[in-house]
N, C-alpha and C positions, 0 to 999 in steps of 0.2 A: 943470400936473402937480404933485403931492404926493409925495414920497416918504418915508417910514421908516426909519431906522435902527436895527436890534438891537444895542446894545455896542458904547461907548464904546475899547477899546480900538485900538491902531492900525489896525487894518484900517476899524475903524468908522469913524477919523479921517480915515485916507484917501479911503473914501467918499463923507463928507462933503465934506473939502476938492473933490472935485470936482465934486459937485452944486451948491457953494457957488458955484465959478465959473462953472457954466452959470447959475444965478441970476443971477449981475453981469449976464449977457447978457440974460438975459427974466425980467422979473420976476414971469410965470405959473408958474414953480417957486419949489416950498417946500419943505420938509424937516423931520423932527422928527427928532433921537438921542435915544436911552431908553438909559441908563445906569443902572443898578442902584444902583452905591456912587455917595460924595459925592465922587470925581476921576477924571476922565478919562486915558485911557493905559494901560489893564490893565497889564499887567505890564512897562512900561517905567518906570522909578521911580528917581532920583537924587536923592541928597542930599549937600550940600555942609559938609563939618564942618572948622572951620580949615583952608579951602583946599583939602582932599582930597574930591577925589569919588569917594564911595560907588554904586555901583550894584547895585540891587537886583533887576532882573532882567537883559536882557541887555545887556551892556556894550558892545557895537561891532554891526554888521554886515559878513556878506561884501562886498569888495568888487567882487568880479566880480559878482555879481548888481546890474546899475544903477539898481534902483527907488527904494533908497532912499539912494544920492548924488545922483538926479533930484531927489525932492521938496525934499530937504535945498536944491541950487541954486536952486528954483524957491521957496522960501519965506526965500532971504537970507542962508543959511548955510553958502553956503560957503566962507567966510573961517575958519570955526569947524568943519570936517571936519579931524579928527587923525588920519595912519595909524598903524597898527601900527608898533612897534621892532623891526620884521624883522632888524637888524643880531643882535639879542641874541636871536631865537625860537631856542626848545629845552623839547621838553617830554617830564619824567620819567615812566615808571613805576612805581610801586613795588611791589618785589620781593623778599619777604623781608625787609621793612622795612627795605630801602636803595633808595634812587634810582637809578635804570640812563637812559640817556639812550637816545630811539627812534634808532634807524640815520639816516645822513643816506640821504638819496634815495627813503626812504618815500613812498609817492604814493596815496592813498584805500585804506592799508591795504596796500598792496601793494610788495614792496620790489625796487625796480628798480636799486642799487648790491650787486653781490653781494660785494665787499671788505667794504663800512662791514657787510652783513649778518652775513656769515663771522666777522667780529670781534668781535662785539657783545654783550656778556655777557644780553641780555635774554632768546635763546633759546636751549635744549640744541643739543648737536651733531646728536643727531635731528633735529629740525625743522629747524637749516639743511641739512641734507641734504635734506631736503624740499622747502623753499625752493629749494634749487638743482635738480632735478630737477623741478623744476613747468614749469623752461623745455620738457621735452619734453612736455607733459600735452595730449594730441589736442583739435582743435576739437570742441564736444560737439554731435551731429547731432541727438538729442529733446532734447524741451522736453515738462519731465513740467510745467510749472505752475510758481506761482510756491512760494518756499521761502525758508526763514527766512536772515539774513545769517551765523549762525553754522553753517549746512549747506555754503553757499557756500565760507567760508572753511577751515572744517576741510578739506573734500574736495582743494582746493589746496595746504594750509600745512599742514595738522592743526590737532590741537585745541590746543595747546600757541599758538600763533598766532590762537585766539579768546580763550581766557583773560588773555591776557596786550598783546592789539593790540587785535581787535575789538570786545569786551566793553566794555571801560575807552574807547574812543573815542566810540564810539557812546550809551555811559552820559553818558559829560561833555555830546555833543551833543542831546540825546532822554530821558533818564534813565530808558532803557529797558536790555532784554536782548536780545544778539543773537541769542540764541537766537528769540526771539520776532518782532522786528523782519521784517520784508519784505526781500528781497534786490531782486526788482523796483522797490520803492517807494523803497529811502533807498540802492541803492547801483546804477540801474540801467544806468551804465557797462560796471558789472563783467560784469553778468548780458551786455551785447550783446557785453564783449571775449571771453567765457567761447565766445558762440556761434562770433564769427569766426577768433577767433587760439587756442583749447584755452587754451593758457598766458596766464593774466592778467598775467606777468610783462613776455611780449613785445606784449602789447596794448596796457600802460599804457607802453611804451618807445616804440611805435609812437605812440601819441597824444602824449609827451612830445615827440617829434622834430616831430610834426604843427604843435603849440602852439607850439614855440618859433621855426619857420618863420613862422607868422601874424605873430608877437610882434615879429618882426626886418622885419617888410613893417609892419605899422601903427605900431609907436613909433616911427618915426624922426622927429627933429625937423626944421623947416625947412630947416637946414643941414647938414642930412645926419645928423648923429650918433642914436646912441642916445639913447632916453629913460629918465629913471628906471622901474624896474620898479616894478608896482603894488604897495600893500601886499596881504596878506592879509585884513586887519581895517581897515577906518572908527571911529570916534568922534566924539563933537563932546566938544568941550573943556568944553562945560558940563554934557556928561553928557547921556545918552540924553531926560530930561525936555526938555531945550534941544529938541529934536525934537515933543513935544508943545504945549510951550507954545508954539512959532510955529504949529502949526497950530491952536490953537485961538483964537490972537490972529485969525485968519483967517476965521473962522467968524462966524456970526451967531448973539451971544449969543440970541437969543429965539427961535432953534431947539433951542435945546441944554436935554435933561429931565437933571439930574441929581437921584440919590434915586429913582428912578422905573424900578424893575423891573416889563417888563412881564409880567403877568397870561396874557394871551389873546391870540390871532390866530386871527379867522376869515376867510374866502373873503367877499366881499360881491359885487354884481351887481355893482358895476362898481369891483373891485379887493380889497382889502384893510382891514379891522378889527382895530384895534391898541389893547387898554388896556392904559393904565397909569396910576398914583397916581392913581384914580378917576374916570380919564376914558377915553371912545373916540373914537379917532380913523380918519377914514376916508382913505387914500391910492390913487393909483393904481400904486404903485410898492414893494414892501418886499424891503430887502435887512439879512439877519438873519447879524449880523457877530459872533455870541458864539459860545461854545465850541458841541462838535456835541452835548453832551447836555442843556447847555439849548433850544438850539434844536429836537431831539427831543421836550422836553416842550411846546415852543410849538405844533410842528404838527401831534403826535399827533391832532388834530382836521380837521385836513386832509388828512393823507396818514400815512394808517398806517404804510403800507410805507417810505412817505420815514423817516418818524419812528423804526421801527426799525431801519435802515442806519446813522442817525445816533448814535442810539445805541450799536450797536454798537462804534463807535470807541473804542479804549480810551484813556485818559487817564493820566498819573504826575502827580504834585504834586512840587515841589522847595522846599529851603529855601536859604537864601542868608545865610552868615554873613561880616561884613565887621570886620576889626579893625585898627585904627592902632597903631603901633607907632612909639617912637624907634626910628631907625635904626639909630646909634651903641650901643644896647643889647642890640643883637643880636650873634649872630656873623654869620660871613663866610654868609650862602645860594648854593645851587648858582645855577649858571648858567641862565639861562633865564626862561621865562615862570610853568612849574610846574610840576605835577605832576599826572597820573590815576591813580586807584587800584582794581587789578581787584576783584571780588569776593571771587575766592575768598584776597583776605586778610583778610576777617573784618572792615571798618572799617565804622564809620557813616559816616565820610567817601568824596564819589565823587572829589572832584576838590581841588583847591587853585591859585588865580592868584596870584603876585606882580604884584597889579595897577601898583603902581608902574613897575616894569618892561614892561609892555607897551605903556602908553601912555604915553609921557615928556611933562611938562605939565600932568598933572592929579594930581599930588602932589607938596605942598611938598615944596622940598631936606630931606634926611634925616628925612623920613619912611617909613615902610615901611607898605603895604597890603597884607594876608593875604585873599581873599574864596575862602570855602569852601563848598564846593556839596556838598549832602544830602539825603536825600528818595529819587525815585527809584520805580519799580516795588518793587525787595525791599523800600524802607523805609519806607513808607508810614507807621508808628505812628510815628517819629519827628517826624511835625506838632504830635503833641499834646504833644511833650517842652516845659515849661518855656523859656525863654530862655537863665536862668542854666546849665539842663544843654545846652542847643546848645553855647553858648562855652564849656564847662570841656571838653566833649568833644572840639571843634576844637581848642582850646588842648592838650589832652594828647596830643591825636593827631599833633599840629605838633614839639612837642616825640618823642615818640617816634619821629617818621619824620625829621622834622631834625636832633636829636641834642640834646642839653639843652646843649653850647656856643652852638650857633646859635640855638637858641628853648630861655631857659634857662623853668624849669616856673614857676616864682616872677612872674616878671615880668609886671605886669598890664599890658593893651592899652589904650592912653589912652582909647579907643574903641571900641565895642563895637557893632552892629548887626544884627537878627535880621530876615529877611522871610521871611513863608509865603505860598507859592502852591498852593492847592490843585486840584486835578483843573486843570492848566492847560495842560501839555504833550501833545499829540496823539500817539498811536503807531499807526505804520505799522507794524499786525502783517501777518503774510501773509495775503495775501488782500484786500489793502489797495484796489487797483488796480481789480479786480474790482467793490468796495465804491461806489468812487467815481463807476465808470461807470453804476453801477446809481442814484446817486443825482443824479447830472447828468442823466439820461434820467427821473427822477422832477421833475424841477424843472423842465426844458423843459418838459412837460405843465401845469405851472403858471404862466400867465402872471400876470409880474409881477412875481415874485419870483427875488431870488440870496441864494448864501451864499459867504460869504469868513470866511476865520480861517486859522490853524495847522491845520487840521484835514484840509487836501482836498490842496493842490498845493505843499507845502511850509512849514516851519516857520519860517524865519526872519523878521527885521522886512522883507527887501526883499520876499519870497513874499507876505508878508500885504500891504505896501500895492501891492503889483500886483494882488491881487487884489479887496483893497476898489475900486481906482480901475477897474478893468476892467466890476465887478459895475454898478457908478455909470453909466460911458458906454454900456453895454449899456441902460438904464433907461432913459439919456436920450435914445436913438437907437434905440427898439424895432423898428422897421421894419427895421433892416438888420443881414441875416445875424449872428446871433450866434454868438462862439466860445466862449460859454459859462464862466464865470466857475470853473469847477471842471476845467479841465481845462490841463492846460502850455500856456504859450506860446512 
């Protein structure tokens, strides 16, 4: 059996790696990856400058989601999984160009301590009044469809609670709008607590009490006691690349096309036609693991309709600005991991990490790591900005929002680093759900072929390599019942 891979990035790798081990077993499987650029990993990117690492696209993983502490274990590395500095998590808003810290007891938006809320200079007294009378808000008996995540939350919180929570959340994690965003698709807890409990308030209290029962039955150690609680975020100490370069130490280099964007995909009698860098190759197996609108223009020739579903998907590009800093040079910074920044304050800036702080270990003693995140749905024209105007813009913006004692304007960053990703982030607008079912029922008719990415069943790195390795044993195992590579598991 031959198989194909579309796109080198993690899902692609994932794919790989698993095809790769059914290979050890029969050496009648083959494999080709076509990668476009000259490295492997789309958008998982580290670099190491005087002992600080830099990341340029995403810097940890969830870790309740286990696909990608699986692989991590299964490829040597788990010695080198860092979690999170949960002791010190706290993340700012800003408001009026001061920093306001989210309420404790916030829970997917939703805020389940009605003291830390009542207090909390983030919202007017309007809105906690809101807030507090949402606990009587009826279970809602129609179901008009699905509807954008900032319909959702206004109707509970108001708008005052999309601007200022939803927006700036959802922007950090998607570099989307919630207005736009899918309620079904990126928050569909909400939508099922909305149906049973009316009040999300008492849904998400009800599911806290649920979790923390499970939590106190499976973490007990051998000897009875509690176990540490999980982090929220994973890393590897060597940086998200550590993650690529073991799976491609794993791989059989003289499968692997780098430089080699493919061309064309057609149907053939028996399977699949794949060029690239001036050859065709013929598989029985193709799984096309790039973004949804390239993949749209590869199979516009096979499946119209597939091709335009795919398309459809809409896409945000992001930039990622990363600066070193003496630590000692600075002032005292607030507390916490950072800070998100709604729209309606006017900044090119969405978000900002004290990465030092979040992950303890991967920045030398007193140095301080700023990485500022940009781009985005509204800001698309700032891809084409310069370098030098990225960092003067994060630099004045840092200063203005932390105060020129703490980040004085003067002070140049020992380090400087710029990445652009373009059309790279998948968004789940409404209608999302819909989209996908239409496009799993267009692929099942296609034998042969899967699709994995950020694009279909989740955006993060564990989403993507569950569904590269899923899309892989489904290929390898055509005979039995598929669960279709596009759909939750």
């Amino acid at each position: 059996m031959r198989i194909a891979i579309v796109g080198g990035g993690i899902a692609g790798l994932a794919a790989a790696y698993e095809v790769e081990k059914a290979r050890a077993e029969n050496a009648a499987i083959q494999y080709t990856l076509y990668e476009s650029r000259p490295r492997l990993g789309g958008s998982l990117a580290s670099e190491v400058v005087d002992g600080a690492v830099l990341e340029e696209g995403p810097d940890s993983f969830l870790t309740e989601k286990p696909a990608a502490a699986e692989l991590c274990r299964e490829l040597g590395l788990e010695t080198d999984l860092l979690p999170s500095n949960d002791a010190a998590r706290k993340t700012h808003i800003v408001v009026h160009n001061r920093l306001v810290a989210l309420p404790d007891g916030l829970m997917f938006l939703v805020p389940t301590k009605l003291a830390a809320t009542a207090f909390t200079p983030l919202f007017s007294i309007a809105t906690k009044l809101r807030m507090a009378v949402e606990l009587l808000h009826p279970p809602r008996l129609d179901h008009p469809g699905d509807e954008s995540v900032a319909a959702l939350v206004e109707r509970h919180f108001g708008a005052e609670a999309v601007d200022r929570l939803a927006d700036p959340l959802l922007s950090g994690i998607y570099g989307g709008a919630a207005a736009e965003l899918s309620a079904a698709a990126v928050l569909p807890r909400l939508v099922e607590m909305e149906t049973r409990f009316g009040s999300l308030t008492r849904g998400m209290l009800a599911a806290h009490r649920t979790m923390q029962a499970r939590v106190r039955n499976l973490s007990k150690t051998p000897n009875g006691g509690a176990a540490a609680p999980r982090p929220v975020f994973t890393a590897l100490r060597g940086g998200m690349s550590q993650l690529v370069a073991a799976l491609v130490a794993r791989l059989d280099p003289a499968s692997l096309r780098l430089n080699a964007p493919v061309v064309a995909i057609e149907r053939a009698d028996s399977g699949w036609k794949v060029e690239a860098a001036g050859a065709t190759g013929l598989y029985d197996g193709l799984i096309v693991a790039s973004s949804a609108w390239a993949a749209a223009g590869l199979l516009a020739s096979v499946d119209g309709a597939l091709a335009a579903d795919l398309d459809a998907i809409p896409y945000s590009s992001s930039i990622t600005v990363n600066l070193i800093y003496d630590e000692a040079r600075l002032g005292d910074l607030p507390q916490g991991f950072g800070f998100l920044v709604p729209s309606s304050e006017g900044r090119a800036m969405l978000a900002c990490t004290f990465a030092h702080r979040k992950f303890l270990g991967r920045t030398p003693p007193a140095k301080a790591v700023f990485r500022a995140f940009l781009g985005g749905v509204r800001r698309e024209a700032q891809l084409a900005q310069p370098d030098e105007t990225l960092i003067a813009t994060v630099r004045r913006e840092l200063t203005e929002i932390l105060g020129p004692r703490t980040f004085p304007p003067t002070l140049e960053p020992e380090h400087a680093r710029v990445a652009r990703w373009s059309r790279a982030m998948a968004q789940y607008s409404v209608g999302h759900r819909e989209r996908i079912q239409r496009i799993a029922a267009r692929v099942r008719a296609l034998e042969g072929l899967r699709l994995a990415g950020n694009a279909y069943d989740g955006i993060g790195v564990p989403d993507c390599i569950r569904l590269g390795r899923q899309a892989a044993r489904e290929l390898l195992a055509p005979r039995q019942p598929s669960t279709q590579s596009l759909q939750a598991s």
